[in-house]
Phi, psi and omega in degrees: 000126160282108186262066179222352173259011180255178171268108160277087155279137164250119158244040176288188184265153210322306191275019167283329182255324166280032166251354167146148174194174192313099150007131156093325209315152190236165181239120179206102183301169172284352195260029193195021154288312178296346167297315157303014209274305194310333181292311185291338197265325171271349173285147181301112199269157056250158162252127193236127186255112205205120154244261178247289179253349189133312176318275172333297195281357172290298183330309188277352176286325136342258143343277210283337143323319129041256211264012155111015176281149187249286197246094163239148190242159132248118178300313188106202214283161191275310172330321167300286169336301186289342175276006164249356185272342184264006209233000000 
């Protein structure tokens, strides 16, 4: 997978995400993702998941397996993300 082709969700919380993220990185904390689903259903796929350590984006990966998305990644920490999007 290339992930400079992909959709980058952060679901950390707003201001956990303007204190720095991923180049490109779109913000939908976790706790307003299930609300968000229709949005999240429009993105350009793989969806690449991503927060602070890891914990969250296991969670939303979770979730949105679930509720039926297939290619899907867990990044792990956003930080990881942005050194493979600088790579």
């Amino acid at each position: 997978m290339n992930i400079s082709e992909a959709t980058i969700i952060d679901v950390r919380t707003t201001a956990e995400f303007s204190m720095g993220n991923a180049t490109g990185s779109i913000n939908i904390p976790l706790d307003t993702l299930p609300h968000r689903l229709d949005e999240v259903k429009n993105f350009k796929l793989p969806l690449v998941i991503c927060c602070a350590s890891g914990g969250r984006s296991h969670a939303a990966c979770e979730y949105l397996s679930k509720q039926g998305f297939t290619d899907l990644y867990d990044g792990g920490a956003w930080v990881n993300v942005q050194n493979a999007l600088n790579n």
